[in-house]
C-alpha positions in Angstrom: 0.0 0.0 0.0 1.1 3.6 -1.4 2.0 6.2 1.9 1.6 9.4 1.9 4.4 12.0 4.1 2.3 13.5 6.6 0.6 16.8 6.0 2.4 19.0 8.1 5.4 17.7 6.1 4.7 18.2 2.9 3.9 21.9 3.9 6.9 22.5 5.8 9.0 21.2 2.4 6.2 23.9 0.4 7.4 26.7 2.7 10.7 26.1 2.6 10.2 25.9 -1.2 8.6 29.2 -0.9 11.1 30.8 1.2 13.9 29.9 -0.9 12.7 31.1 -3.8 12.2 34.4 -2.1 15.4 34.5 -1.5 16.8 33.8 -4.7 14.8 36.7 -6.1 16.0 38.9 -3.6 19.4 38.1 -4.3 18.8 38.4 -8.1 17.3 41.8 -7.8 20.1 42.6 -5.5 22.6 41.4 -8.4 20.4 43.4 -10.5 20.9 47.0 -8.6 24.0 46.6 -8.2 25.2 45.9 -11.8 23.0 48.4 -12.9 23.6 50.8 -15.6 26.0 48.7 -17.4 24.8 50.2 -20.7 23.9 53.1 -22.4 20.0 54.7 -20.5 17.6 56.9 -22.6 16.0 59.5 -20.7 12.3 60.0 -23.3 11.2 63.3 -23.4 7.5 63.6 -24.6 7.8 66.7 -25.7 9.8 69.2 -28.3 13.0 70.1 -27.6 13.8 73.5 -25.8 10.9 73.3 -22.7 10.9 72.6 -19.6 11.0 69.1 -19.4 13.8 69.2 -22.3 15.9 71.3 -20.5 15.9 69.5 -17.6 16.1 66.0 -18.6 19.5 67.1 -20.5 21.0 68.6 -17.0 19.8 64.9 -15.5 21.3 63.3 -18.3 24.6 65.3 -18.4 25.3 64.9 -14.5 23.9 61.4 -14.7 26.2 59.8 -17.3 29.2 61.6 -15.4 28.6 60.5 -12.2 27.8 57.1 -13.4 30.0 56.8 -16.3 27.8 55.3 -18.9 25.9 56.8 -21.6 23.2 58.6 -21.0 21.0 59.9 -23.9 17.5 62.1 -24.3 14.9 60.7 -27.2 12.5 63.6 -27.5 9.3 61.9 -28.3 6.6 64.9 -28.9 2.8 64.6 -30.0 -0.7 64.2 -28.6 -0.1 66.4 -25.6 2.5 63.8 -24.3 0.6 60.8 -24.5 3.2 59.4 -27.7 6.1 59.9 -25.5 4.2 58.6 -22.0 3.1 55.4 -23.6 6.5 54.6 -25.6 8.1 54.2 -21.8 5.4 52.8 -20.4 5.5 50.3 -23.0 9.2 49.7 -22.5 11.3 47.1 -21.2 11.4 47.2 -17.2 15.1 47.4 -16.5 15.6 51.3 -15.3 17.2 51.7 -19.0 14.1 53.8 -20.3 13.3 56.7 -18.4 10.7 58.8 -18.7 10.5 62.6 -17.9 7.0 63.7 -17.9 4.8 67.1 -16.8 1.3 67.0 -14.6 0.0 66.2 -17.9 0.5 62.8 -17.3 -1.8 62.5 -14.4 -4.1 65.0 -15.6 -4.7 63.7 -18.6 -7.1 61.0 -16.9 -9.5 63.2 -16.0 -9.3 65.0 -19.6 -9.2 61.6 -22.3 -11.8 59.0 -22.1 -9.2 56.8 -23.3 -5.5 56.8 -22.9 -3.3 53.4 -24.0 -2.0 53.7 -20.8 -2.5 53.7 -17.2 0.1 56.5 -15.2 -0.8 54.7 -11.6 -0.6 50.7 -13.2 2.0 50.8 -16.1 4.3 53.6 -14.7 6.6 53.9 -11.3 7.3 57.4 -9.5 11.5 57.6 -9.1 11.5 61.4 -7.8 9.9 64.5 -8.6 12.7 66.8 -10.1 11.0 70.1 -9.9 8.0 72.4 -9.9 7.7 74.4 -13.0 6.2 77.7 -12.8 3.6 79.1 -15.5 3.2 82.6 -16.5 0.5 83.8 -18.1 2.1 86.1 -21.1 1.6 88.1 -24.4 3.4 89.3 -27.5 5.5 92.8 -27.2 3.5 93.4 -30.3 -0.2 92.9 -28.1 -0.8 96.4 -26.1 -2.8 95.0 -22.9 -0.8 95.3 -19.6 -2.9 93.3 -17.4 -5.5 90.7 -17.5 -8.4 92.9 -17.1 -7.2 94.0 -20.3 -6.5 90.7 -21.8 -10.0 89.7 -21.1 -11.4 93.0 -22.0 -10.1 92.7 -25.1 -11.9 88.8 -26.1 -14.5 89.8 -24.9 -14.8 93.3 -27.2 -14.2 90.5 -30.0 -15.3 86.8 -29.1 -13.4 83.9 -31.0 -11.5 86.3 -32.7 -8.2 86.3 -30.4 -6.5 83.1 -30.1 -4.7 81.5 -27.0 -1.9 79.0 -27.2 -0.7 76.1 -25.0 2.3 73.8 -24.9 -0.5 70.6 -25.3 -3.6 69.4 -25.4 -4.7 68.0 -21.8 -1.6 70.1 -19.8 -1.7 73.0 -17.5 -1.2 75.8 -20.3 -4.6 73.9 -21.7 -6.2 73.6 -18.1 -5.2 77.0 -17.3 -6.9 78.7 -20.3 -9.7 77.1 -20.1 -10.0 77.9 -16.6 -10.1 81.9 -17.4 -12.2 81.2 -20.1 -14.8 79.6 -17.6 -14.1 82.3 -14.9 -14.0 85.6 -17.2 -16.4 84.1 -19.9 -14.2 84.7 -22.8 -14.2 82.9 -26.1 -10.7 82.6 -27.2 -9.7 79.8 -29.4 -7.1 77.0 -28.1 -4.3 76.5 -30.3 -2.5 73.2 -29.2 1.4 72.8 -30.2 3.6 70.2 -29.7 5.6 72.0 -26.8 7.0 75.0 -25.2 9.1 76.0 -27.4 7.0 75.6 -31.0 4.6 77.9 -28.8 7.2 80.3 -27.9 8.0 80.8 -31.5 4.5 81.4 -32.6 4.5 83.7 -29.3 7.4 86.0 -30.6 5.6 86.4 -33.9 2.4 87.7 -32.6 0.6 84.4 -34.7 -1.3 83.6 -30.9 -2.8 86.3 -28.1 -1.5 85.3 -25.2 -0.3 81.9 -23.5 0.0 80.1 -20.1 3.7 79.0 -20.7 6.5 77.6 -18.7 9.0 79.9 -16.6 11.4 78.3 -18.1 10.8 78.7 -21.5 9.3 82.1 -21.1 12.3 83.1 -18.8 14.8 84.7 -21.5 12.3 86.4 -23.4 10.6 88.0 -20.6 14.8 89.4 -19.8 14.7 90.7 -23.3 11.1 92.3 -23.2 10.2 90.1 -25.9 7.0 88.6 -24.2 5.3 90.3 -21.4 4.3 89.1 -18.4 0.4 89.7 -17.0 0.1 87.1 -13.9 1.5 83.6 -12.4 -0.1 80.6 -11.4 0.6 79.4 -8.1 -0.1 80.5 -4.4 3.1 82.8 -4.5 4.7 85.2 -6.6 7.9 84.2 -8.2 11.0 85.7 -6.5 12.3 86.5 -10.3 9.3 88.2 -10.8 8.6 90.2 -7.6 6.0 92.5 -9.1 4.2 90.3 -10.7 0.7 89.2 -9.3 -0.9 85.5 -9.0 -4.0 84.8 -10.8 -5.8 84.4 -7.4 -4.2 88.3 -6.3 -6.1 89.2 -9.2 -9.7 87.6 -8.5 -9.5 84.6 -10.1 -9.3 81.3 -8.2 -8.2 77.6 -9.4 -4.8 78.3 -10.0 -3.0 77.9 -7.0 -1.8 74.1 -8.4 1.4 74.2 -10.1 3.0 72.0 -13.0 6.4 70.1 -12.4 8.8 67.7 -13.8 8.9 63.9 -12.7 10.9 61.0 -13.5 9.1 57.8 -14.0 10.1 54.1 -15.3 7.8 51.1 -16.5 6.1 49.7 -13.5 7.9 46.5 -13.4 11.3 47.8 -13.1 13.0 46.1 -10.1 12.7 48.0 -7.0 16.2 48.3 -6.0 16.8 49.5 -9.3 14.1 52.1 -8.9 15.7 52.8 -5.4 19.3 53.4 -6.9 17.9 55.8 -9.8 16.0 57.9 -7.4 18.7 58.3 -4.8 22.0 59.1 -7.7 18.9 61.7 -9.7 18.0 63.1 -5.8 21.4 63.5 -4.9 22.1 65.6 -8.6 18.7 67.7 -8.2 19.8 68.4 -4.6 23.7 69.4 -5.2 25.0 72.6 -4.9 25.3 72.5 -8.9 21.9 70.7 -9.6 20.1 73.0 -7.7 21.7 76.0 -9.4 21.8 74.7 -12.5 17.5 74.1 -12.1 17.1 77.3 -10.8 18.8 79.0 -13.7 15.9 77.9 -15.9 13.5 79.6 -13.3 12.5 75.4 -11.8 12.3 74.7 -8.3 13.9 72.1 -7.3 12.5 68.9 -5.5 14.3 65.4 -5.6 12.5 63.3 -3.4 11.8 59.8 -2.8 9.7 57.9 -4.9 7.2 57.1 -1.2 7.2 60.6 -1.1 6.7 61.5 -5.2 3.8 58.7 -4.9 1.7 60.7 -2.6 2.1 64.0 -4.8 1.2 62.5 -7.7 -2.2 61.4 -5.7 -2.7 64.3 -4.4 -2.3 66.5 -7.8 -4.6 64.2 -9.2 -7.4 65.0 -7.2 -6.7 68.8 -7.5 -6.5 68.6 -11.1 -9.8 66.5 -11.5 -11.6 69.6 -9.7 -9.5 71.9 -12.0 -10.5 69.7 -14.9 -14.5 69.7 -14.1 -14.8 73.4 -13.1 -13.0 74.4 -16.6 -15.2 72.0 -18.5 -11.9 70.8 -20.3 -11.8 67.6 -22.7 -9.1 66.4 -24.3 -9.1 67.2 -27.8 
């Protein structure tokens, strides 16, 4: 007759089974991290090249690849507001060699698209939040208003005849317009372009109104009075521009959230991996010459840890929601 090993046996050799294989994956993601990079890492850009996010994934990339002596490169991936670029690295292999530096669009856009090929909180894993990113809300040298009463005085003297541009569809340039088109009840018409600094460029030519743009990108043509600024977003005035109100000083409320710069990698990518990228990026944002180098593009630095860039990215999704439904904005 056939015997069987007692029960309690055969589940003491299942747990030690269990156990053991535990700790061979620990010890295989801990080979992992620490052979990791051993090649060449592409930091995707989603946007054009010469914004905000540009400009400071190639200050990542540049201290990056010194401090770690491999080969860091930036793949500008523009188009559909950032959703092209998003899905390309959420899409990726999961081994911390595609990187991905988005905006706010990227949890914004959820409450904007009734379909995106990707999910930010399932397919995607917070590494640190690099920086906020300011927005000013600006206008040609060529346009004569001075303020935003004027600005809004002016559509209203002539609805759908003035046009507004952003730096995407489903961003905070887009959210922001929108947002003083629902509080002023203007009619301006939304011009989407394929980042910053293709908007800057229609900007300078006097082809678009006015735009909620990036400090950054706005920065060196606001020095050279090329583009004029009429208010900021945000709770606080800029310290680089002192003089210049907030929306909400002004009279008009839903603005106080602010756009930044993250750095994300698929959702599958090992966790000591994730935890070695996040402290070597924090450590750069957080330097005496990351931070300066940041703040020289008008970004405020942030470089935390991805716990802590987790619960941001929650709570900016709810703010942006309400931002989202009191605007009436829908991806276009």
């Amino acid at each position: 007759m056939k015997t069987h090993p007692p029960i309690n046996a055969m589940r003491g050799v299942t747990l030690a089974a269990i156990v053991a294989l535990g700790a061979v994956s620990s010890q295989a993601s801990a080979q992992t991290a620490q052979s990791y990079p051993d090649r060449r890492i592409t930091f995707v850009v989603p946007y054009a090249p010469g914004g905000a996010t540009d400009v400071a994934a190639r200050l990542l990339a540049q201290k990056l690849q010194e401090s770690w002596k491999q080969t860091v490169t930036v793949d500008n991936k523009p188009g559909a507001g950032g959703v092209i670029g998003n899905d390309f690295a959420a899409k990726a292999p999961a081994d911390g060699y595609t990187v991905l530096v988005a905006i706010t669009q990227i949890i914004q856009a959820p409450s904007l698209m009734s379909k995106l090929p990707y999910d930010a909180f399932k397919d995607l894993a917070p590494v640190t939040q690099v920086a906020i990113s300011p927005i000013v809300l600006v206008v040609p040298e060529a346009q004569p208003m001075k303020s935003v009463k004027e600005l809004v005085d002016l559509a209203k003297s002539s609805p759908g005849k003035y046009p507004y541009g952003t730096f995407g569809n489903a961003t905070t340039s887009h959210l922001y317009g929108e947002l003083l088109k629902k509080n002023t009840g203007i009619d301006m018409t939304h011009v989407p372009y394929r980042g910053a600094a293709p908007l800057l460029n229609d900007l300078l030519g006097n082809q678009v109104t006015a735009a909620f743009l990036d400090f950054t990108t706005a920065g060196p043509q606001l020095e050279a009075g090329k583009i004029r600024p009429l208010a900021v977003g945000g709770e606080k005035r800029k310290p680089k521009l002192p003089n210049v109100q907030t929306m909400a000083e002004l009279g008009y409320p839903g603005f106080e959230a602010e756009g930044w710069v993250g750095i994300f990698v698929p959702a599958a990518t090992p966790k000591d991996v994730v935890n070695k990228l996040s402290a070597e990026l924090g450590r750069i944002i957080n330097s005496p010459e990351g931070t300066a180098g940041l703040q020289a593009v008008n970004l405020v630095p942030v470089g935390d840890s991805p716990e802590s860039f987790e619960k941001s990215l929650r709570r900016d999704f709810d703010r942006w929601a309400a931002v989202a439904k009191t605007a009436g904005v829908k991806g276009e």
